[in-house]
KOLMAR-593715 format. One record per residue (C-alpha): residue in one letter; x, y, z. Coordinates in nm, 4 decimals, padded with zeros to 6 digits. Layout:
{r: A; c1: X; c2: Y; c3: Z}
...
# end
This chain:
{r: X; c1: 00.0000; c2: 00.0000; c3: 00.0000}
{r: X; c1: 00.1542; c2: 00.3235; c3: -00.0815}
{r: X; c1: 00.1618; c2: 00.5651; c3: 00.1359}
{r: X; c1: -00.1142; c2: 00.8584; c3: 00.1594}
{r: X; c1: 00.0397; c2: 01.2132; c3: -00.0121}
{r: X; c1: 00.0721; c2: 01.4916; c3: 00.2341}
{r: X; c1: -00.1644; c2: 01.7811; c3: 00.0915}
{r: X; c1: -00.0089; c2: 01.9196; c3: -00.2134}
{r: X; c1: -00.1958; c2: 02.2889; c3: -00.1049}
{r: X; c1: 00.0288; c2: 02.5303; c3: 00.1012}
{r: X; c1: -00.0846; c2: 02.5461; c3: 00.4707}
{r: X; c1: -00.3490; c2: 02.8116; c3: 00.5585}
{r: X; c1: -00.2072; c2: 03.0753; c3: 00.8158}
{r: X; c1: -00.4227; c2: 02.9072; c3: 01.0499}
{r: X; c1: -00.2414; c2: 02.5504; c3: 01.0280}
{r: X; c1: 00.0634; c2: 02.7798; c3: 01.0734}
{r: X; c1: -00.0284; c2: 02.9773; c3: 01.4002}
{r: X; c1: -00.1435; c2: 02.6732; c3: 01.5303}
{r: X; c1: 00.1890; c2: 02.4993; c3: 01.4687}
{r: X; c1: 00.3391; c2: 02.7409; c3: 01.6217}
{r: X; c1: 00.1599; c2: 02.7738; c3: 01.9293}
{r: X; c1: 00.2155; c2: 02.4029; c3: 01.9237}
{r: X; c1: 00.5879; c2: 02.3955; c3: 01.9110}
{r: X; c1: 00.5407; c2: 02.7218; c3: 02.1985}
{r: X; c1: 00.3704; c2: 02.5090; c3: 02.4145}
{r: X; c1: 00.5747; c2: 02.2019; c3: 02.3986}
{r: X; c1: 00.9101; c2: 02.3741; c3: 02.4684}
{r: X; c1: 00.7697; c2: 02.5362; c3: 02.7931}
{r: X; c1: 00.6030; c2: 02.2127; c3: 02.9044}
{r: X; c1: 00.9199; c2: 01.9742; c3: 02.8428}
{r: X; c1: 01.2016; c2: 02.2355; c3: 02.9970}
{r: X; c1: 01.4156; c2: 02.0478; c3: 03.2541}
{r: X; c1: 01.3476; c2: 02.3571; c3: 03.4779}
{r: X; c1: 00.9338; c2: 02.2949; c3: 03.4599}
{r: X; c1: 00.9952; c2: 01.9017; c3: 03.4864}
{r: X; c1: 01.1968; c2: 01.9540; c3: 03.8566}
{r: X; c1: 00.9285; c2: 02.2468; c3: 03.9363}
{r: X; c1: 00.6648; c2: 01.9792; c3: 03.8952}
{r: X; c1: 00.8385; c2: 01.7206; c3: 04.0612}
{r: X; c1: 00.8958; c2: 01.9294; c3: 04.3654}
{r: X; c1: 00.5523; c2: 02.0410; c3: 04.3621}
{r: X; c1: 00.4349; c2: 01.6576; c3: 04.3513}
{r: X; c1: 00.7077; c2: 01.5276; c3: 04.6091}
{r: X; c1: 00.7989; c2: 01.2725; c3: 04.3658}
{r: X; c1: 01.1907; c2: 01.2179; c3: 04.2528}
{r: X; c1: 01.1379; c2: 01.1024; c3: 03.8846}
{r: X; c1: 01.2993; c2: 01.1878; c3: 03.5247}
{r: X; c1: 01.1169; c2: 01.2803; c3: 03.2505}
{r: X; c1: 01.1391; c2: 00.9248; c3: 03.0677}
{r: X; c1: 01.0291; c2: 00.7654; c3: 03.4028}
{r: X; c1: 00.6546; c2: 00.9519; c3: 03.4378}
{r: X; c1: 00.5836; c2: 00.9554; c3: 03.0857}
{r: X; c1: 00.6485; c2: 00.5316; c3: 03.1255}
{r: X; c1: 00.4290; c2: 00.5307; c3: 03.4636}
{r: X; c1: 00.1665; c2: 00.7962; c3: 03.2800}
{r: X; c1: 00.1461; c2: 00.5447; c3: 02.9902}
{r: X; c1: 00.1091; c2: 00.2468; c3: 03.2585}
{r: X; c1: -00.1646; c2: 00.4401; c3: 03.4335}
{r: X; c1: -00.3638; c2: 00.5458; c3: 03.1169}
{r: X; c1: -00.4319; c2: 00.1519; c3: 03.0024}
{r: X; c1: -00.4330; c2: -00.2165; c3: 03.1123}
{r: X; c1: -00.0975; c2: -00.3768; c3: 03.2183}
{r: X; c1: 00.0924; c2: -00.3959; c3: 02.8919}
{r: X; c1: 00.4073; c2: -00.5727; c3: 02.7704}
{r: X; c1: 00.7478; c2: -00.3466; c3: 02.7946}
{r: X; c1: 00.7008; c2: -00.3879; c3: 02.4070}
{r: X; c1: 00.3773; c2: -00.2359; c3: 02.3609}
{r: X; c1: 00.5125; c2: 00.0365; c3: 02.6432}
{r: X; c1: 00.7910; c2: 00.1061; c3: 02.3739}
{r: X; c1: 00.5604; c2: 00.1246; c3: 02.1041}
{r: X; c1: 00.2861; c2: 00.3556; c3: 02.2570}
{r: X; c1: 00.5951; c2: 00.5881; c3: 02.4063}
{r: X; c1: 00.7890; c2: 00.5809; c3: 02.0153}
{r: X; c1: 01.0996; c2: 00.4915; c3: 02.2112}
{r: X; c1: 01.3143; c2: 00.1544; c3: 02.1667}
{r: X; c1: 01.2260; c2: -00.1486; c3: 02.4007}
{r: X; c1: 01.5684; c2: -00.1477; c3: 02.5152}
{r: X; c1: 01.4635; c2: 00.2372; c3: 02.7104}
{r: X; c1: 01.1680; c2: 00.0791; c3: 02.8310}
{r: X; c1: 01.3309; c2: -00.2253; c3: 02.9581}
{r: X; c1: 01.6041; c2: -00.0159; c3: 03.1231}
{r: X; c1: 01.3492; c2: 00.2304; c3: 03.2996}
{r: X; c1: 01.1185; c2: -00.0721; c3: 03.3966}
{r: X; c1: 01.4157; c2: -00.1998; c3: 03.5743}
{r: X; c1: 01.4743; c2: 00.0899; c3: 03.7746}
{r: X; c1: 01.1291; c2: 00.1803; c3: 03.8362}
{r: X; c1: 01.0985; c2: -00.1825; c3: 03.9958}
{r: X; c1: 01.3833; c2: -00.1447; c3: 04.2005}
{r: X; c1: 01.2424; c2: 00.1809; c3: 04.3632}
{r: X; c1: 00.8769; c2: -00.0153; c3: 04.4223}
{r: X; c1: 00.6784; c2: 00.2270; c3: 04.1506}
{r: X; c1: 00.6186; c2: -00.0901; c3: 03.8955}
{r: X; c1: 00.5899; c2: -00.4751; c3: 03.9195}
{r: X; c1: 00.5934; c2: -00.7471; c3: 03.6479}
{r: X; c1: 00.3138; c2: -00.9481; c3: 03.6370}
{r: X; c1: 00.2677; c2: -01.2775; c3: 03.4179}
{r: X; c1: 00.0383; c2: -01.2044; c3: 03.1083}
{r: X; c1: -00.2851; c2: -01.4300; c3: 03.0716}
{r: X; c1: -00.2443; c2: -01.4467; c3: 02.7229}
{r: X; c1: 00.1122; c2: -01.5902; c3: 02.6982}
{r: X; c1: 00.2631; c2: -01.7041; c3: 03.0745}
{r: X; c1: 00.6121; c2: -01.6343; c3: 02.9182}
{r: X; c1: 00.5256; c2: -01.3101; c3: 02.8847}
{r: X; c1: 00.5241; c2: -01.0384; c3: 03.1433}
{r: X; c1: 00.3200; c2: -00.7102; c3: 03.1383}
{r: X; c1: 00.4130; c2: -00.4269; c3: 03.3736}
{r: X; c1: 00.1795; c2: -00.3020; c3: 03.6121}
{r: X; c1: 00.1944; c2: 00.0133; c3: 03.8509}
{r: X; c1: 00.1671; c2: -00.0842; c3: 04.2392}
{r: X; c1: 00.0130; c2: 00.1321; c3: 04.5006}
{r: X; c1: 00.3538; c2: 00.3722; c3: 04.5351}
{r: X; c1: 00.3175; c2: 00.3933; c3: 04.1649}
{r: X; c1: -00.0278; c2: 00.4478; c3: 04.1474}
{r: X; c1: 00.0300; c2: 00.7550; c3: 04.4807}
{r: X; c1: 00.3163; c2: 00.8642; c3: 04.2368}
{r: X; c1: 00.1592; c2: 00.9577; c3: 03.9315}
{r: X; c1: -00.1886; c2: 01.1181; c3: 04.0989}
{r: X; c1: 00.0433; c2: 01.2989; c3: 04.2990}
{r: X; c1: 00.1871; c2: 01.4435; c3: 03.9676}
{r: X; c1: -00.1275; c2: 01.4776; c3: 03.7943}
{r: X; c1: -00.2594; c2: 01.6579; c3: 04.1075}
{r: X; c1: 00.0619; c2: 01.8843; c3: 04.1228}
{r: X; c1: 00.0101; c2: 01.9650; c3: 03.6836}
{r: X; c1: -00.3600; c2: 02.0299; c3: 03.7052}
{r: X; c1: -00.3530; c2: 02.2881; c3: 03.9951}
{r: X; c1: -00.0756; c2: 02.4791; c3: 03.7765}
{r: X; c1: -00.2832; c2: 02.4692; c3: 03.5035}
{r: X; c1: -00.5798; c2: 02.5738; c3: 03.7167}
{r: X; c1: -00.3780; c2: 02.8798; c3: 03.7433}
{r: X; c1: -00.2545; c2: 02.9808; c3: 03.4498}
{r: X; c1: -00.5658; c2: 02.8901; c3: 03.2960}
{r: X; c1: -00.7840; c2: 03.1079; c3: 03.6164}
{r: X; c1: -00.9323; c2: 03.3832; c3: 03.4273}
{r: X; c1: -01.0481; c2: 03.1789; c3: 03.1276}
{r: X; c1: -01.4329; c2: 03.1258; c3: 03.1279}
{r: X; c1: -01.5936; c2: 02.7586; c3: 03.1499}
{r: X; c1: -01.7166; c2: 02.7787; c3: 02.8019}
{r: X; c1: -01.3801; c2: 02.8673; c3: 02.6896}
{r: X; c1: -01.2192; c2: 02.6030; c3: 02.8857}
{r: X; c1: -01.4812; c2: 02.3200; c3: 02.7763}
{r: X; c1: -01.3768; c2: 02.4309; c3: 02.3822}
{r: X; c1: -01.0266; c2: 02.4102; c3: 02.4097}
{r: X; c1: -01.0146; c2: 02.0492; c3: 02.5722}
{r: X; c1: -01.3457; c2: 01.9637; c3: 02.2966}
{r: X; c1: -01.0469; c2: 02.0754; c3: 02.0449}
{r: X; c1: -00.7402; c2: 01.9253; c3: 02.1864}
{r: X; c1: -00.9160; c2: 01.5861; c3: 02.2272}
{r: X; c1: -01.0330; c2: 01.6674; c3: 01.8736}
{r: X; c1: -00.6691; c2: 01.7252; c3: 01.7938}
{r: X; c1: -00.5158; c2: 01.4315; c3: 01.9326}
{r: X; c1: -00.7610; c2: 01.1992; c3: 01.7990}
{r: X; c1: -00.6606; c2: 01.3015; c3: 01.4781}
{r: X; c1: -00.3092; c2: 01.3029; c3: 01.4951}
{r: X; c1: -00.3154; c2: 00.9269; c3: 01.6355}
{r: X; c1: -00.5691; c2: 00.8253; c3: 01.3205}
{r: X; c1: -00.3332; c2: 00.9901; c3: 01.0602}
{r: X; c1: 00.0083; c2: 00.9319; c3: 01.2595}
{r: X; c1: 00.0573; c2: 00.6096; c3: 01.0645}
{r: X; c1: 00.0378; c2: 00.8342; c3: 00.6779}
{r: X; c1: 00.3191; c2: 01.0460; c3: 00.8267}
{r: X; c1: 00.5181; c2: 00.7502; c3: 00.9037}
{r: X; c1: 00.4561; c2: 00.6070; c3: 00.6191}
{r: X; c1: 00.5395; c2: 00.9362; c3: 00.4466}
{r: X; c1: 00.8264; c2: 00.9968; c3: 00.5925}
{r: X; c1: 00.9765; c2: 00.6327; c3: 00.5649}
{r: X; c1: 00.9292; c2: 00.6465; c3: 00.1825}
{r: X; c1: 01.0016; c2: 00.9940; c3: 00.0958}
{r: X; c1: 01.4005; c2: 00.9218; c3: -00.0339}
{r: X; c1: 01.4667; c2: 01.2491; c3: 00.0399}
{r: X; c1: 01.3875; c2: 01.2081; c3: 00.3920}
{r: X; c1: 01.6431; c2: 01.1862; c3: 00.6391}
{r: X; c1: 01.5217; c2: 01.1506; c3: 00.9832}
# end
């Protein structure tokens, strides 16, 4: 199957400012500096690859460290290596998967569980804040349009691999 054609038409200004507000609000929200605010805030001692693995645990069923890499678009080996350490300090356990008793899926245990509402707590109150003079209506839209948003990247995130991965010109 070949893959689909990104549109041939040049973005609106719209697709633009949105980009850019995009790439705005990524920067500020992955900063070392806001990672160890939020962290403080939360009382929990994690890295950035850590709570995005226990926020991906928490968000679904247990899941195999393979389906952990795949969901978090890192290599199995990172996932393997965090699991490890994330075991060791009591946030996840391995527990045999009923599908395939070879297998193991990883599951978050009660610190875990404390651990990541405790983080989720500490983001939501600073967005609360920032976020304090906006109306409910206005609020309601712009999660209506980010869950919008999201939904459609993850349907059409396979084109723009597929894009990518056979555009020769492409180089990673």
């Amino acid at each position: 199957m070949s893959p689909s054609p990104l549109p041939s038409d040049p973005p609106t200004p719209e697709v633009i400012e949105i980009e850019r507000a995009l790439t705005r609000i990524t920067y500020l929200s992955t900063r070392a500096r806001a990672h160890e605010r939020l962290m403080a805030l939360a009382g929990v001692p994690l890295d950035r690859a850590a709570v995005a693995l226990l926020r991906q645990i928490a968000d679904s069923e247990p899941l195999r460290p393979g389906e952990l890499a795949n969901r978090l678009g890192v290599e199995a080996s990172h996932v393997t290596r965090q699991v490890q350490q994330l075991q060791k300090s009591g946030y996840v356990s391995r527990v045999p998967d009923p599908d395939d008793r070879r297998a193991q899926r990883i599951e978050l245990t009660p610190v875990g569980r404390e651990a990541i509402d405790r983080i989720r707590e500490a983001g939501v109150r600073g967005m609360q804040m920032v976020l304090a003079d906006w109306s409910p209506e206005d609020l309601q839209q712009l999660a209506g349009l980010f869950h919008r948003m999201v939904d459609d990247f993850l349907a059409h995130a396979n084109d723009l691999v597929e894009h990518e991965t056979a555009d020769p010109a492409h180089t990673g």
